[in-house]
C-alpha positions as CSV (number, residue, x, y, z in Angstrom):
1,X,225.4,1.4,-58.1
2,X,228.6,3.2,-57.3
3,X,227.6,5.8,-54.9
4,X,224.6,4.7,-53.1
5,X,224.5,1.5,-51.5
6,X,220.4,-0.2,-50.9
7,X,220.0,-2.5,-48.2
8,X,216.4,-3.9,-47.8
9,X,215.6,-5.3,-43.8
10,X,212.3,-6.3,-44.4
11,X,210.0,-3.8,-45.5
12,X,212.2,-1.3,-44.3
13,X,214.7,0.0,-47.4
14,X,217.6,1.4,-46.3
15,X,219.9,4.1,-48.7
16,X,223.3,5.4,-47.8
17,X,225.6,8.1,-49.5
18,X,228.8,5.9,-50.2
19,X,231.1,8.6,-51.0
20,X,232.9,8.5,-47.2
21,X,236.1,10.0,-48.9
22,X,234.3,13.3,-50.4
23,X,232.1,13.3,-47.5
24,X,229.3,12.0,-49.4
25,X,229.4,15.5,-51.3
26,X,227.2,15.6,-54.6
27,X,228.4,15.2,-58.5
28,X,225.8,14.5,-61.1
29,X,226.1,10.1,-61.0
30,X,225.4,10.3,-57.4
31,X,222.5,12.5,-58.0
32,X,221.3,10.2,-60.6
33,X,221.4,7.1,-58.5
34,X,219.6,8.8,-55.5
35,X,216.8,9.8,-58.0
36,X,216.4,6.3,-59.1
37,X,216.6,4.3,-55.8
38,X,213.7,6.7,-54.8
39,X,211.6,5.9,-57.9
40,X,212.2,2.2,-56.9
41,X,210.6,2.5,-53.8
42,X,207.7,4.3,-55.4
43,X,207.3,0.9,-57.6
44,X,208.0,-1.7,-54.8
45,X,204.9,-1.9,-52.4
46,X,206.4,-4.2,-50.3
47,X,208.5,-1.1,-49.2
48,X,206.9,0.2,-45.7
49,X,209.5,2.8,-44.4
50,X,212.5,4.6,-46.0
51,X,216.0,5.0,-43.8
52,X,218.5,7.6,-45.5
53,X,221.8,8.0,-43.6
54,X,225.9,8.8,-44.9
55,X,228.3,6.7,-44.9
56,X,231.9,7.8,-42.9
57,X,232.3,11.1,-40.9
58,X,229.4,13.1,-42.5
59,X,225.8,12.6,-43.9
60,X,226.8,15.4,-46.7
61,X,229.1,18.2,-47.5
62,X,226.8,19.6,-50.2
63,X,228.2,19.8,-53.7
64,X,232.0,17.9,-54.9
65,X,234.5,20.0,-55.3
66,X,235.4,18.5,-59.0
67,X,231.7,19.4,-59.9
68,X,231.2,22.6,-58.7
69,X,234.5,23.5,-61.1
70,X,233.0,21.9,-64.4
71,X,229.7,23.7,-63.2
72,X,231.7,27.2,-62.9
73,X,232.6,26.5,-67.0
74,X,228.5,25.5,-68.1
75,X,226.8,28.0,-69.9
76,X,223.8,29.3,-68.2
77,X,221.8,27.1,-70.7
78,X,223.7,23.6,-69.3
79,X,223.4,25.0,-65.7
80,X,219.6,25.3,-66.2
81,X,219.7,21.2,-67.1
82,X,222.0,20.7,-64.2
83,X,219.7,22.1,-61.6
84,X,216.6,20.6,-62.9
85,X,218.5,17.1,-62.7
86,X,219.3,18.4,-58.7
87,X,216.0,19.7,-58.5
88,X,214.1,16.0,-59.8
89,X,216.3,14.3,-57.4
90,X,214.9,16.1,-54.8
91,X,211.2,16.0,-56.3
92,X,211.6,12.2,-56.3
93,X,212.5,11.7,-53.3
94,X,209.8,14.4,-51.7
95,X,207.3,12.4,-53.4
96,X,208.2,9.0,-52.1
97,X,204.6,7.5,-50.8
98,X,206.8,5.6,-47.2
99,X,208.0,7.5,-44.5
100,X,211.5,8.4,-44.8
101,X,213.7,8.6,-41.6
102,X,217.0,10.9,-42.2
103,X,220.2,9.7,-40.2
104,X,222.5,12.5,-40.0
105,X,225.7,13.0,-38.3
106,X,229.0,15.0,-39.1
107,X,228.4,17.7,-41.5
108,X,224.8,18.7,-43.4
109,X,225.9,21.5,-46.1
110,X,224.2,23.3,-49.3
111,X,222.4,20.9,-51.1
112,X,222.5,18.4,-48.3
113,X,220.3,20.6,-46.5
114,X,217.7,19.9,-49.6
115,X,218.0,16.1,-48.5
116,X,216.8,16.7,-44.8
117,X,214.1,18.6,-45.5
118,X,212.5,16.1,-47.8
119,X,212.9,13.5,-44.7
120,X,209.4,13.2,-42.6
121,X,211.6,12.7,-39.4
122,X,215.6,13.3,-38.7
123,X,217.3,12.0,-35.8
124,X,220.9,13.9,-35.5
125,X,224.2,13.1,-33.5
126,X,224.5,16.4,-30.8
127,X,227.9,17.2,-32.5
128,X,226.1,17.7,-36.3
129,X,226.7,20.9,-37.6
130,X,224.3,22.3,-40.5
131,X,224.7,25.6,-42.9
132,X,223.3,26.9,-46.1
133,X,226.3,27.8,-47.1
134,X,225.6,29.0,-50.6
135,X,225.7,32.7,-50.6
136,X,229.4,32.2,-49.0
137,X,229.9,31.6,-52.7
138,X,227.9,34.3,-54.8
139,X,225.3,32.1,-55.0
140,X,221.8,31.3,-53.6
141,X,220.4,27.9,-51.8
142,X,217.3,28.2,-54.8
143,X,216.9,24.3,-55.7
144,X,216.2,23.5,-52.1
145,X,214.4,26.7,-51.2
146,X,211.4,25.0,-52.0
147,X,211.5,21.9,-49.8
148,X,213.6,23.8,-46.6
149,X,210.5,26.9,-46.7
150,X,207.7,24.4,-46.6
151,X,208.8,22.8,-43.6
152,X,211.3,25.1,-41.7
153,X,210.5,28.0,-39.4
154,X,210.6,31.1,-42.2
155,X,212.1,33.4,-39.8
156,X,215.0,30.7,-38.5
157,X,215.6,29.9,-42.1
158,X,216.2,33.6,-43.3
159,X,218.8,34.3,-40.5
160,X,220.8,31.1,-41.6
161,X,220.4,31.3,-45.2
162,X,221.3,35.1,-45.5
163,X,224.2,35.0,-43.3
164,X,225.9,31.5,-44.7
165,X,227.0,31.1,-41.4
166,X,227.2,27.2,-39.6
167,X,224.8,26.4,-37.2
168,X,224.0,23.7,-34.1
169,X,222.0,20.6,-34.2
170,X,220.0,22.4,-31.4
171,X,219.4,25.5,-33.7
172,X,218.8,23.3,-36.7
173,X,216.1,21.4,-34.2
174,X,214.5,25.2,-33.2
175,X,214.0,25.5,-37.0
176,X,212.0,21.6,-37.7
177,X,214.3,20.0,-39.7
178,X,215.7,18.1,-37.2
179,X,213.5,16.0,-34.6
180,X,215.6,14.1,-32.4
181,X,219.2,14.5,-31.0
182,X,221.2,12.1,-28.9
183,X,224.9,10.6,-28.8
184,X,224.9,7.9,-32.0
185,X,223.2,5.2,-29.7
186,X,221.0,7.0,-28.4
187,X,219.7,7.7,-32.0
188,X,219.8,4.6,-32.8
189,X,217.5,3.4,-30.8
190,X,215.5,6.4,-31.2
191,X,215.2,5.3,-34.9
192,X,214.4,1.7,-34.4
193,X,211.6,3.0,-32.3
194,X,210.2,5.5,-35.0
195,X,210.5,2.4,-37.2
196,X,209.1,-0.5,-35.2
197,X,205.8,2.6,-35.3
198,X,205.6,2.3,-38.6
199,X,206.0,-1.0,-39.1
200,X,202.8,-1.5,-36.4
201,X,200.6,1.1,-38.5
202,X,197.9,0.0,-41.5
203,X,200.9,0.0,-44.7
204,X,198.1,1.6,-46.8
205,X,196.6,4.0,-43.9
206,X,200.2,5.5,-43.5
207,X,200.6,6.0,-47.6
208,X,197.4,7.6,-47.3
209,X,198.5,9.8,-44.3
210,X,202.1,10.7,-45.9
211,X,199.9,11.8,-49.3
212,X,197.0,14.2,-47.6
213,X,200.5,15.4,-45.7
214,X,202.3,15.9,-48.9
215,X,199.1,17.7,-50.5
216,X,199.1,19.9,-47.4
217,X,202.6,21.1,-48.0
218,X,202.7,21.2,-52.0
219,X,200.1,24.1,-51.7
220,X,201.7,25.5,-48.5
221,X,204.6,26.4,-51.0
222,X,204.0,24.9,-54.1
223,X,206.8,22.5,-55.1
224,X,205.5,21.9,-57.9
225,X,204.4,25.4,-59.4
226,X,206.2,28.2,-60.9
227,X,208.2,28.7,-57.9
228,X,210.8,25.4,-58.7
229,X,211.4,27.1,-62.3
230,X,212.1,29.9,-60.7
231,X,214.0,28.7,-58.7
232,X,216.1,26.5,-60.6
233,X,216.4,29.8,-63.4
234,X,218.1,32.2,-60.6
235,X,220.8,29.3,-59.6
236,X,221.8,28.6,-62.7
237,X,221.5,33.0,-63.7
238,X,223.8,33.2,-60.4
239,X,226.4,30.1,-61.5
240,X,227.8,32.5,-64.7
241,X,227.1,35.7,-63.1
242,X,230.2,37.8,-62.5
243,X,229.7,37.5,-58.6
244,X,228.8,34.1,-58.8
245,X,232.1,33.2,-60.3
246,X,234.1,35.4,-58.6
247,X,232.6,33.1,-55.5
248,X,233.2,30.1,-56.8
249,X,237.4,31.2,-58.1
250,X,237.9,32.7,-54.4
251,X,236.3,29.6,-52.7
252,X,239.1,27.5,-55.3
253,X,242.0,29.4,-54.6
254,X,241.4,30.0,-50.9
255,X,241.0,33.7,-51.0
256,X,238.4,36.1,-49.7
257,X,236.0,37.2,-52.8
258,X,236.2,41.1,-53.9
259,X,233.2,41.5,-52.2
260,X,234.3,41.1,-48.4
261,X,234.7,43.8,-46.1
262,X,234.2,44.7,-42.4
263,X,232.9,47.7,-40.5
264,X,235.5,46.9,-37.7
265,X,237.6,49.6,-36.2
């Protein structure tokens, strides 16, 4: 694989972003790789624990640049496949049966906030910064809605996905999506701890935990039920909508969109 690197320690299967120059930001082959390295683990048992991290200064700036252009040009019919490409990746990797540990650090943006919250626990470096930064550009955070509502604090995650605005690690902690924070050693060790846990627990007990877990959240906001198509229909409706590109152009040429104002005197 090009983008994704898989390094197995044991039982433990580690998968990093390897797109350090784009700040592991997304474009459809990357996409595709993360969806199958997660179906893998489903079909390798001898996989106990999950450990998905980004290589270079960030974990993920969201969506590439180059993509988000081609995706500006797709009819709203090709944006509805695009998103439910995004939103299988996602799926998959919700559905993996071994705890996955996210590693972040540097920058957690857009669709990389999708990523987190599919992660059973996330250790953080202090200095990460997070945002849904989707509405910025005319558009809405709709793929991931699904995952980020079942497991973040509703209230914390209206504030930051209405307003598009960056937030702390501490604030992205306050929400649940982020479990531990520490300087990068400290998290480290943090990690090997969470791990050595898992590695000590019954392999088929945990599965069976992670499942009933799963089950739990899939009807807390059904991931799975008429909510994702709806989902992934108002992304794709808000990618060839008149705002929407006006947010994407402005975002291009490094302009305000038509839209901006200010109630300053």
């Amino acid at each position: 694989m090009k983008n994704i690197l898989v390094n197995d320690k044991g039982s433990v299967r580690f998968i990093e972003m390897n797109r350090p120059d784009f700040r592991n930001a997304f474009h459809p082959e990357m996409i595709a790789e993360l969806t199958t390295v997660f179906k893998a683990v489903k079909e390798d048992t001898t996989i106990r624990a999950v450990v998905l991290s980004g290589a270079g200064k960030s974990f993920s700036a969201g969506a590439d640049l180059t993509y988000m252009k081609s995706m500006a040009q797709f009819s709203e019919e090709q944006n509805i496949q695009d998103s439910r490409q995004l939103f299988a990746m996602f799926s998959e990797a919700f559905s993996c049966p071994v705890p996955v540990f996210g590693r972040v650090h540097g920058h957690v943006m857009g669709g990389a906030m999708g990523l987190i919250s599919i992660c059973d626990v996330v250790v953080a470096e202090a200095s990460t910064q997070f945002a849904f930064s989707e509405v910025k550009l005319g558009l809405v955070p709709a793929v991931i809605s699904p995952f980020v509502l079942s497991k973040a604090s509703l209230s914390l995650a209206s504030q930051w996905m209405l307003t598009g605005q960056i937030f702390t690690v501490t604030e992205a902690q306050q929400m649940g999506l982020v479990h531990y924070v520490g300087a990068e050693n400290k998290i480290e060790e943090h990690l090997q701890k969470c791990i050595d846990s898992v590695l000590a627990a019954g392999p088929e007990a945990m599965k069976e935990t992670k499942r009933l877990i799963r089950k739990v959240w899939q009807q807390s906001l059904a991931v799975t039920s008429p909510i994702a198509e709806e989902a992934i229909k108002v992304i794709a409706h808000r990618r060839v909508s008149a705002e929407g590109q006006e947010g994407l152009q402005s975002f291009f040429q490094k302009r305000k969109p038509a839209w901006c104002e200010s109630i300053k005197e």
